[in-house]
Every structure is written in structure tokens, then in C-alpha cells.
NUKOLMAR-46061 format. One record per residue (C-alpha): chain; x, y, z; residue number from 1. Coordinates in steps of 0.05 Angstrom, whole numbers, plus 5000, padded with zeros to 4 digits. Last residue first. Layout:
<rs>
<r chain="A" X="X" Y="Y" Z="Z" n="NUM"/>
...
</rs>
This chain:
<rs>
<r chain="A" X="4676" Y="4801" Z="5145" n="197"/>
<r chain="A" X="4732" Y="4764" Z="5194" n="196"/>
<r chain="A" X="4810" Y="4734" Z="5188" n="195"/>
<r chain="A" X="4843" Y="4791" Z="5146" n="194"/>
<r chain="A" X="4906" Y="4775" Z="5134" n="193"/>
<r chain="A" X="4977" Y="4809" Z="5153" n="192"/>
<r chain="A" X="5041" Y="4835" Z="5135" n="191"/>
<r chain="A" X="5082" Y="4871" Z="5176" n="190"/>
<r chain="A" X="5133" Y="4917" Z="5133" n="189"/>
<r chain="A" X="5191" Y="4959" Z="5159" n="188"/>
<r chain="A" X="5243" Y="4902" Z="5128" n="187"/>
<r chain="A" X="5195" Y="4848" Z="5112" n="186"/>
<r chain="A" X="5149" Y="4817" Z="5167" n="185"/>
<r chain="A" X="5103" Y="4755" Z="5159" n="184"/>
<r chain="A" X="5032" Y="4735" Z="5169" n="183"/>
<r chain="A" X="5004" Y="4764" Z="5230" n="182"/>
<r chain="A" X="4932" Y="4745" Z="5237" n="181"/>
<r chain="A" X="4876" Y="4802" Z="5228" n="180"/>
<r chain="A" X="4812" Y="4819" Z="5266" n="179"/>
<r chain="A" X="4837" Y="4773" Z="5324" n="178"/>
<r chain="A" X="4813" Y="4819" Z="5378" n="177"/>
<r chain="A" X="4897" Y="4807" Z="5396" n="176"/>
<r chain="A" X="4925" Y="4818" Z="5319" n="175"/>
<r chain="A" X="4879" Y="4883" Z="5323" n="174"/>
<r chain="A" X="4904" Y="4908" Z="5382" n="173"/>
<r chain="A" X="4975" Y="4892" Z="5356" n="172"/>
<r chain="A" X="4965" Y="4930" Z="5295" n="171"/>
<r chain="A" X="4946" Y="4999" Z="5339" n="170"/>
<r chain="A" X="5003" Y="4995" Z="5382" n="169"/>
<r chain="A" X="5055" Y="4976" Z="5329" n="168"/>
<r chain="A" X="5040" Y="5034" Z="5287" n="167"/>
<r chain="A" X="5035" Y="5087" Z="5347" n="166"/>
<r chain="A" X="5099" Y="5058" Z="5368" n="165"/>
<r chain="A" X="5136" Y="5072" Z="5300" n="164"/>
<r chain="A" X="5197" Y="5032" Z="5273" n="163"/>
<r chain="A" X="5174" Y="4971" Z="5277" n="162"/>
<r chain="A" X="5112" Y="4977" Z="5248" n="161"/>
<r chain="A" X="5136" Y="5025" Z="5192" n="160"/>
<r chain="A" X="5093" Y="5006" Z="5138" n="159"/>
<r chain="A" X="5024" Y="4961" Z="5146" n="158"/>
<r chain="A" X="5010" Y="4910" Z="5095" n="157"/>
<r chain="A" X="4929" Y="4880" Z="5102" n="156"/>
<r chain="A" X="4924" Y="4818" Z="5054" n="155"/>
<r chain="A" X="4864" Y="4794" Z="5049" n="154"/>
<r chain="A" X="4827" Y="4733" Z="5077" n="153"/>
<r chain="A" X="4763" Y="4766" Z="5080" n="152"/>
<r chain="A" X="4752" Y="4828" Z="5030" n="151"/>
<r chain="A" X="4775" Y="4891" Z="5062" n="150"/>
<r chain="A" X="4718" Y="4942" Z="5073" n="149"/>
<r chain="A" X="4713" Y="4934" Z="5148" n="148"/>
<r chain="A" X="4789" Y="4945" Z="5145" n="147"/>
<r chain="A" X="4786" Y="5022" Z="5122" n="146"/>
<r chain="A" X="4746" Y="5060" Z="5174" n="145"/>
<r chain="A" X="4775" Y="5021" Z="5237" n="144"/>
<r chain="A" X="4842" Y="5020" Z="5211" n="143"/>
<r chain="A" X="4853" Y="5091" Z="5190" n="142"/>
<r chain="A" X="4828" Y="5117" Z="5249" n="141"/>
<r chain="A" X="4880" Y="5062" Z="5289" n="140"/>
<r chain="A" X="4929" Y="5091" Z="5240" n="139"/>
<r chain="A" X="4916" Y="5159" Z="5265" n="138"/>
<r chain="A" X="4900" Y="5153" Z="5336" n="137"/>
<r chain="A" X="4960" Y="5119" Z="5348" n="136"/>
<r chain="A" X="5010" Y="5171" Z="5305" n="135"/>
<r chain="A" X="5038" Y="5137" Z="5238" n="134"/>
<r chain="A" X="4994" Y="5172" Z="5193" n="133"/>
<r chain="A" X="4985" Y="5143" Z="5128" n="132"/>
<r chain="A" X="5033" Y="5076" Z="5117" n="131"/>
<r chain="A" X="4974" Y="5028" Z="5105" n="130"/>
<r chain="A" X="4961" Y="4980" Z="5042" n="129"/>
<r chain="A" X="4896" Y="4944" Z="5038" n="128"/>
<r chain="A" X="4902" Y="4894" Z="4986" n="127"/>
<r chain="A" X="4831" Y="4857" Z="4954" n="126"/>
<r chain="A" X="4794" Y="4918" Z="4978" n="125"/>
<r chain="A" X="4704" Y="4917" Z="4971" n="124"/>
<r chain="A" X="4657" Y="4979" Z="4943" n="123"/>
<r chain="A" X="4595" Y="4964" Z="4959" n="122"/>
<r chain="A" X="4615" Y="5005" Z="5025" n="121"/>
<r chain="A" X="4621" Y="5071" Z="4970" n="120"/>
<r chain="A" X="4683" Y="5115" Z="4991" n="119"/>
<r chain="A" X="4663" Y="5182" Z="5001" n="118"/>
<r chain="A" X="4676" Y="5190" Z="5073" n="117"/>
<r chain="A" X="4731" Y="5142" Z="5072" n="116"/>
<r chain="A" X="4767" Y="5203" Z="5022" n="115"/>
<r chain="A" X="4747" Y="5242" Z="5085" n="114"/>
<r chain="A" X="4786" Y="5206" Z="5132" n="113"/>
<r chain="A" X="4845" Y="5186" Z="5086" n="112"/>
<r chain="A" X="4856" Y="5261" Z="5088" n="111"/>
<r chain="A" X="4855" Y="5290" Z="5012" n="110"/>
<r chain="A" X="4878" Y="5273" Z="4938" n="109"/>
<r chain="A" X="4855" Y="5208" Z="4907" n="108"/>
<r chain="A" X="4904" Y="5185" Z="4860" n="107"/>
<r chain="A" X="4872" Y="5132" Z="4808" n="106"/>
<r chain="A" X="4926" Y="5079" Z="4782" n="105"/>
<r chain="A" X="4923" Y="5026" Z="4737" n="104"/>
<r chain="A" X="4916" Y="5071" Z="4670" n="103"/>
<r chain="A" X="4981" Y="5111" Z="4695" n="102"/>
<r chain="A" X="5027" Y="5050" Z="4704" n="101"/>
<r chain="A" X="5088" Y="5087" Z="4671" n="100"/>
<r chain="A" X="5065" Y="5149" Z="4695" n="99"/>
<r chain="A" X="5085" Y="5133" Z="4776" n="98"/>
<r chain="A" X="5147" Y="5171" Z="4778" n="97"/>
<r chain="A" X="5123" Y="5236" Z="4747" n="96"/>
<r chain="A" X="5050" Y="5227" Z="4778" n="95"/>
<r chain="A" X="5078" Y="5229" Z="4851" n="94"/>
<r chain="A" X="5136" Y="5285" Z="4833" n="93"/>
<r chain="A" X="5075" Y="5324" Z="4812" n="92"/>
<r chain="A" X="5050" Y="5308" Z="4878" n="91"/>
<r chain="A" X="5107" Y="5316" Z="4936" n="90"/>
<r chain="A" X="5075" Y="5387" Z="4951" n="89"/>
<r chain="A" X="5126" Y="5409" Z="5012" n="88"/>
<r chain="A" X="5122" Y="5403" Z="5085" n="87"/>
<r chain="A" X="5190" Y="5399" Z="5117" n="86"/>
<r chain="A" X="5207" Y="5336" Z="5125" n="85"/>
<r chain="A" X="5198" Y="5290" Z="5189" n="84"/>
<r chain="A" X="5143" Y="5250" Z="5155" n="83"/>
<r chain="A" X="5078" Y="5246" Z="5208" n="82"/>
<r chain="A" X="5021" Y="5239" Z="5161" n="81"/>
<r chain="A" X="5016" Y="5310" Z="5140" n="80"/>
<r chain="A" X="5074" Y="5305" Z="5083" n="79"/>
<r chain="A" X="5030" Y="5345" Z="5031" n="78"/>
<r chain="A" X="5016" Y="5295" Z="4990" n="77"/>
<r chain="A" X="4954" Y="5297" Z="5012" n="76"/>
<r chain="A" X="4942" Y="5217" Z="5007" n="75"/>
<r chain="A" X="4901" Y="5162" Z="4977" n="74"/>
<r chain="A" X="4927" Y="5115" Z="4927" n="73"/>
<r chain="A" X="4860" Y="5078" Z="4893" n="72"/>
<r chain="A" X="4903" Y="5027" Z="4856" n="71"/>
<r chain="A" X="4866" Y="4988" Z="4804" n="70"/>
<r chain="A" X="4853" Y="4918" Z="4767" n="69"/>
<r chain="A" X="4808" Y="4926" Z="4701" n="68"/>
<r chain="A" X="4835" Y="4860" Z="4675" n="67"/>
<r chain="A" X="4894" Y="4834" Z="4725" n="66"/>
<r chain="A" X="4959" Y="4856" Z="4719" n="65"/>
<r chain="A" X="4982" Y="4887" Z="4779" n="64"/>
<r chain="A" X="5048" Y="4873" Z="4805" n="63"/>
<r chain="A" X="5086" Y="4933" Z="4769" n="62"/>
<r chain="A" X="5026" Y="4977" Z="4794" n="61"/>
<r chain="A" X="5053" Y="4944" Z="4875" n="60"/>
<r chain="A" X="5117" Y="4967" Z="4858" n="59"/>
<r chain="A" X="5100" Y="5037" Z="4830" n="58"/>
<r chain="A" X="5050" Y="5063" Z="4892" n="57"/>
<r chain="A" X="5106" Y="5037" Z="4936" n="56"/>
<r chain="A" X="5151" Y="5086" Z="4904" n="55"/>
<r chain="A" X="5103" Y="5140" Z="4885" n="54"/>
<r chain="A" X="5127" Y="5199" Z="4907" n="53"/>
<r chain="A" X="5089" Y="5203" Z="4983" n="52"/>
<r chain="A" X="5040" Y="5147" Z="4983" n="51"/>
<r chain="A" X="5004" Y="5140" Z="5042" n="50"/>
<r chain="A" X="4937" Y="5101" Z="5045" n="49"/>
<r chain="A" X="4943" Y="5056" Z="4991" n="48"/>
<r chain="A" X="4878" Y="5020" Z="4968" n="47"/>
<r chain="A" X="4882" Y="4961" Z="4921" n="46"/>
<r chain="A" X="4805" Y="4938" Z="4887" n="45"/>
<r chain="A" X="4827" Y="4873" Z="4836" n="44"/>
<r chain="A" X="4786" Y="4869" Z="4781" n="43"/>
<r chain="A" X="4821" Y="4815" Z="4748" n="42"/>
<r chain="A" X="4853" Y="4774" Z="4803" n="41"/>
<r chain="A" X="4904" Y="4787" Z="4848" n="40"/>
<r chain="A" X="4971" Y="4739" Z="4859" n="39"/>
<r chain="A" X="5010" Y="4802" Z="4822" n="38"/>
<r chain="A" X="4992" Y="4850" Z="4872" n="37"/>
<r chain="A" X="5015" Y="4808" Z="4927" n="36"/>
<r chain="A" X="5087" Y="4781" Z="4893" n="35"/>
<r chain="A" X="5094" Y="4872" Z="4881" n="34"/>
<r chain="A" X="5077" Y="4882" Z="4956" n="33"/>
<r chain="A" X="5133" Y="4837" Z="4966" n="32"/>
<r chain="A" X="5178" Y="4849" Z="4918" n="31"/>
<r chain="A" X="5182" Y="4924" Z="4937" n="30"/>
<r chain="A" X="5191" Y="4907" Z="5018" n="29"/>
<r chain="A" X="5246" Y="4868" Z="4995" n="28"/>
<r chain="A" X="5275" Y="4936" Z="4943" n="27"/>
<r chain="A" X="5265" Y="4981" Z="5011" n="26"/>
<r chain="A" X="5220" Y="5039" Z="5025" n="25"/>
<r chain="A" X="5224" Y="5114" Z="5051" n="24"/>
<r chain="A" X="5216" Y="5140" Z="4978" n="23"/>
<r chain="A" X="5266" Y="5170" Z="4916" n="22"/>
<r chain="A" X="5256" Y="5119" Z="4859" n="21"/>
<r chain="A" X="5319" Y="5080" Z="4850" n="20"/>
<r chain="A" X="5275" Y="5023" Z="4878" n="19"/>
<r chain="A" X="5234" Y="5024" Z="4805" n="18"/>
<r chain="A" X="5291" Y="5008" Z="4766" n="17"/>
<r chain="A" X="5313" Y="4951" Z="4811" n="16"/>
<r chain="A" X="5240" Y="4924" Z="4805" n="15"/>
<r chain="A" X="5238" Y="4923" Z="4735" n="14"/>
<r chain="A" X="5312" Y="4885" Z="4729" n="13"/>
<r chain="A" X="5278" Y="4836" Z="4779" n="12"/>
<r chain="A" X="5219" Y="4826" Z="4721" n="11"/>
<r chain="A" X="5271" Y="4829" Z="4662" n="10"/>
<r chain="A" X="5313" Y="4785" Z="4693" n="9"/>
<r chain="A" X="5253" Y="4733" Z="4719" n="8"/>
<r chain="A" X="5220" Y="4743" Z="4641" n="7"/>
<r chain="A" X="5290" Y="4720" Z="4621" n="6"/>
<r chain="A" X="5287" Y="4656" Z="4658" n="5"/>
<r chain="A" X="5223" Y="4631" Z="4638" n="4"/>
<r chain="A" X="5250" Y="4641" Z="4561" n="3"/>
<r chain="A" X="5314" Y="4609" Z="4572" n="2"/>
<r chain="A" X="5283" Y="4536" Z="4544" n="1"/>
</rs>
């Protein structure tokens, strides 16, 4: 009776693999967003607003197993959402490290902002996952176009809240209007839940 164990080696085993990824993100903060993704159901709508090369992008794929599940990852990959290194074209790098889940994941290249524009408002998020741009205006932006799509009781991740001011300003006025209810913090993560439609 090994055989539950050995699908927890191969899964942690998975997850070490995919931390040796180059990205601004820790192996906890990988389980996590991978334990969210993998509670989904089939058909399961994940939005990533930020995704650099593909590490987070990878562990929440890894997660994601429903039928016809997907992960829209939105960003320029450019480095214009306030990384400190020198602007380079991070995309190929993107789609080398996230092939493995390539039928789960659709890369949506532009501005958050204008991908929004786009976006159908039929079209409803299981897992909202924000670490765009860190400035106030721009993660509040990305907040109020993006959460009114989020399915109620959802998870809602946002990176680098303790790290960034303009993150933890624009979280906490949500937390207070009681859009969202804090949930639990991991490394850079704070994880929360939609509480209204």
C-alpha cells in the first residue's frame, strides 16, 4: 500500500523541478498556488497577471487538472510592471519553461489593461493571480478591472505584498470595503477570497 506515497514523491519531486526555474518566487509559495489549482474543477478559468519566465505560470499548470481547465497568463514580457531589471524580452524563455503544460496554458501578450479590454464579462475566474505592476495605481487598476470577474468565494493571490507598499495599499482597501477576506500569507504571497458578486 506505497502507491499513495509515491504519487506524494513524484508530486513534491515535480515541484522541486519546477522551483529551479529562474523567477522571483519561492518553492511554498509554489505549493500553494499549485494545492489551489489542483482543488479546481473541470473548466476551471485562472488568470495570471504577471508572469515573467513562467515560474508561477508552471506551478499553478502542474496543479491544474481539470477537463478543459486553463491559464490565461497575461503580461508584456517586457519587464514593465515595476522589475528592477533592465528591460529585456523574457518571452521565449516564458514558452521554453512553461512547454510541458502547453495545452493548459494560453499567453496573452499586452498591458493587463487592454487585455481587460478584450476580455468577455461572460467570461468568469475561478483563481485570480496578481503580481503585474506593483505601483498603487497599478495593482489597484488591475484590481478594480479584474476582481468583478472573479467568481464568489475565489481565491484572489497577490505577490509581493509585503514587500511592495503600492501592493499592500491597494489589498488592504479592499480587505477594509470587505471585497475580499484575508486568508493566509506564504512567503511574498497574501492570499485571499472573494466575499461579493
Amino acid at each position: 500500500m506505497l502507491y499513495p506515497f509515491k504519487n506524494l514523491f513524484d508530486q513534491n519531486r515535480r515541484l522541486r523541478e519546477i522551483d529551479r526555474q529562474e523567477g522571483l518566487f519561492g518553492l511554498n509559495e509554489g505549493r500553494l498556488v499549485y494545492k489551489i489549482a489542483r482543488s479546481l474543477k473541470d473548466h476551471a478559468v485562472v488568470v495570471e497577471i504577471g508572469a515573467y519566465k513562467g515560474k508561477s505560470t508552471s506551478f499553478i499548470a502542474e496543479g491544474l487538472n481539470g477537463k478543459n481547465s486553463k491559464i490565461y497568463s497575461i503580461d508584456t514580457w517586457f519587464n514593465d510592471g515595476g522589475m528592477r531589471q533592465t528591460r529585456a524580452d523574457t518571452f521565449p524563455e516564458f514558452l521554453n519553461n512553461t512547454a510541458s503544460w502547453r495545452g493548459k496554458i494560453i499567453p496573452l501578450r499586452g498591458f493587463s489593461s487592454e487585455i481587460r479590454r478584450s476580455w468577455l464579462s461572460e467570461k468568469k475566474i475561478d483563481f485570480l493571480w496578481i503580481d503585474g505592476d506593483h505601483s498603487y495605481t497599478g495593482i489597484k487598476k488591475d484590481i478594480e478591472d479584474w476582481l468583478p470577474l472573479v467568481k464568489k468565494n475565489c481565491f484572489v493571490c497577490f505577490h509581493d505584498y509585503r514587500d511592495e507598499a503600492g501592493v499592500k495599499k491597494a489589498v488592504d482597501e479592499k480587505i477594509l470595503d470587505r471585497t475580499i477576506v484575508f486568508v493566509r500569507r506564504e512567503g511574498n504571497i497574501f492570499l485571499t477570497r472573494k466575499l461579493i458578486d
